[in-house]
N, C-alpha and C positions, 0 to 999 in steps of 0.2 A: 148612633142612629136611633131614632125615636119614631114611634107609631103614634100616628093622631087617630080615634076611634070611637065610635058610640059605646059606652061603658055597660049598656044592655044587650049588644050583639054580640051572640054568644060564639065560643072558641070556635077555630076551623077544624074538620074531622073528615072524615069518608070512611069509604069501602078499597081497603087496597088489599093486593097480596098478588104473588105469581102462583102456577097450578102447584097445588098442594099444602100454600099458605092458609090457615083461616081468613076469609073475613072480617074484618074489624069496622065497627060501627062504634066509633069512638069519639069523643070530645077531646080534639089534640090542645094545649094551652099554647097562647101565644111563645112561650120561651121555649116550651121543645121545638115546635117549628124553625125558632130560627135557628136554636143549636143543629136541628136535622140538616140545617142546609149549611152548617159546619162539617159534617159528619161525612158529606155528601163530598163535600172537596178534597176532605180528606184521603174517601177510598179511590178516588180519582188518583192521588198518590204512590196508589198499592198495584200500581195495572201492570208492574214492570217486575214483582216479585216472583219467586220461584212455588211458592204456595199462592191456592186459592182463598186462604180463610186468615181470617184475624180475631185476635181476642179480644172481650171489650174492656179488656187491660190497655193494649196495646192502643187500640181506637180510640181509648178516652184518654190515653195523655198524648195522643198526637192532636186530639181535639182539645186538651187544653179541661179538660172536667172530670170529675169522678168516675169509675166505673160505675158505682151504683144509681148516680145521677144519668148514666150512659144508656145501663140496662132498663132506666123508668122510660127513659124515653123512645128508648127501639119497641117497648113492650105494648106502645099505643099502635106501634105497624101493625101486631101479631106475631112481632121477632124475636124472639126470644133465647139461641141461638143453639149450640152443640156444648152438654158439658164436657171441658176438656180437651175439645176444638176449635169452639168460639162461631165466627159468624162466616155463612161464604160471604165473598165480598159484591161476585154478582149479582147474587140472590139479593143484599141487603141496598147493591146499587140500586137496583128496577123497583124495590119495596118503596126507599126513600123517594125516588122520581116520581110514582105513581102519587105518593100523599104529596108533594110540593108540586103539582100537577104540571111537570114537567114531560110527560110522556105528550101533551100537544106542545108543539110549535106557535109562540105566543107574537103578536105583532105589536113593535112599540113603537110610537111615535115621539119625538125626542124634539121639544117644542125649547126654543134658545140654542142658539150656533153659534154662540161665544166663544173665547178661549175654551172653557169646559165644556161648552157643546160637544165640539169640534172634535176636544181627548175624548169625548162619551162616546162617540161615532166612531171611533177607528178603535175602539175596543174588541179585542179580539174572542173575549171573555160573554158577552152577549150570545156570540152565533152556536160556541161549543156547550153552552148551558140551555138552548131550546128560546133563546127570542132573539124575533128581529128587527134590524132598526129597518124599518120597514120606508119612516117619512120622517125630513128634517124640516123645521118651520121658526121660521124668522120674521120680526117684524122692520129689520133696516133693510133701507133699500140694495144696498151694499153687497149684500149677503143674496139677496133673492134672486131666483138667477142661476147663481152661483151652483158648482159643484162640488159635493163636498165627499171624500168616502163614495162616489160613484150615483149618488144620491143628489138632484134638483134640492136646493131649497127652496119651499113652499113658501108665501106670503101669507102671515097671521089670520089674514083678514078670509084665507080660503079653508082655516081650519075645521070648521065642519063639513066641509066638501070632501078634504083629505082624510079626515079621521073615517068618513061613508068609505070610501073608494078603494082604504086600506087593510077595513075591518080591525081597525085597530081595538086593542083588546087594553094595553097599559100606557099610559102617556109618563113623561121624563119631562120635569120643568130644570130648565137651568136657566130660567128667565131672571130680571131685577128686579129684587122685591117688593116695590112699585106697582107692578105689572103680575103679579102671582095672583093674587086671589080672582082678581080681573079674568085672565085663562084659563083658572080651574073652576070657574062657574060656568064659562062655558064649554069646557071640558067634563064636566058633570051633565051639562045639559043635552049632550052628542051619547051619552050613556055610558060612559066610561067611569065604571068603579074602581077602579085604582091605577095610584098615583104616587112615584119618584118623586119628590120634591130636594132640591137643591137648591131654591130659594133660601136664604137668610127670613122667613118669617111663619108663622103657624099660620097655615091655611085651615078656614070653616067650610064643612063639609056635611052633607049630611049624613044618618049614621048606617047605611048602604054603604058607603063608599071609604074605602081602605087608603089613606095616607100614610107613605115610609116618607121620614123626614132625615136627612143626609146635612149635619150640619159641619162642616169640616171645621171652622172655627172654634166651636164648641168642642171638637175631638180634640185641638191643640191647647187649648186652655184646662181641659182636665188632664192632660199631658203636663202641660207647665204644672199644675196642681203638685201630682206625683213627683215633677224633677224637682221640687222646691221642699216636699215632704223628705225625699232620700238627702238633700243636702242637710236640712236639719240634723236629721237622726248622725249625720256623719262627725258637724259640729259635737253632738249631745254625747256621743261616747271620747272624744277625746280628751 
């Protein structure tokens, strides 16, 4: 997954903490962010354990990273944790929610009801992480109409209607690449700064507006990459 982004707009940060946390007014780097919202799935994990705290031993090899790598990045919350305890896990849930700004309930409109439209919508993973597919929107006739997930599919052509009516906050393209940059200019234009792309193509944006780019093809060809590296190495020692 790849971020499209003006290379002068500077990192995301706030003011998080629960009562008793500092304040932090901080410049978070794009890479802790996304690790955070690893970190985040992870204590999701932990909700069924007989203690409340974890080390960030323990947090950083279920998350797959260093501890120290672990500790930089809690330490832009203001987390910094118990020595010899480690972190509660509540406490470091609500911290992480507040800076991935999770604690509002986001509306997303999910524009293509394709095969992967379709699997996007009946995600169950959206509602229990704070957004909702709130509008499906299609341009075949086929589809419009149609119910899909309990959700009307809208017709294209009423997108800025839907996007007003929704208050939609993030739009999801799982459109044909054809047809991408076409609906995120006018998905820009409706004022919607950020943007799902599952299009096969790099969309131009201006540099307000935040693109996560979801390239699955790309995920399997760096895949094939690795399975064709470990066969080497297999040859190379016999």
């Amino acid at each position: 997954m790849t971020r499209t982004r003006d290379p002068r707009r500077k990192p995301a940060g706030g003011t998080v903490g629960a009562a008793g946390t500092p304040s932090v007014d901080a410049r978070v780097p794009d890479a802790t962010v996304a690790r955070l919202a690893t970190y985040l799935r992870v204590l999701g994990t932990f909700s069924g354990r007989t203690t409340d705290t974890v080390s960030s031993e323990e947090l950083a090899a279920a998350a797959g990273v260093n501890s120290a790598k672990l500790r930089k990045d809690l330490s832009y919350l203001g987390s910094y944790g118990i020595r010899g305890v480690g972190y509660d896990v509540a406490t470091l849930t609500e911290q992480i929610e507040r800076t991935l700004g999770l604690t509002v309930h986001r509306s997303v409109a999910l524009i293509g009801v394709g095969n992967l439209g379709q699997a996007l919508a009946g995600y169950a993973g959206f509602a229990s992480r704070g957004f909702r597919v709130a509008a499906l929107i299609d341009a075949a006739p086929g589809l419009i109409g149609a119910t899909v997930r309990g959700l009307t599919v809208r017709d294209v052509a009423e997108l800025e209607t839907v996007v007003a009516e929704h208050s939609i906050d993030i739009a999801v393209l799982a459109v044909p690449a054809a047809n991408a940059q076409e609906i995120c200019d006018r998905i820009v234009a409706c004022g919607i700064t950020s943007i799902l792309n599952f299009a096969p193509v790099t969309l131009s944006v201006p540099g307000h507006v935040d693109v996560r780019k979801v390239d699955l093809a790309a995920e399997l060809q760096i895949l094939s990459f690795h399975e064709t590296r470990k066969a080497l190495a297999k040859v190379a020692v016999r």
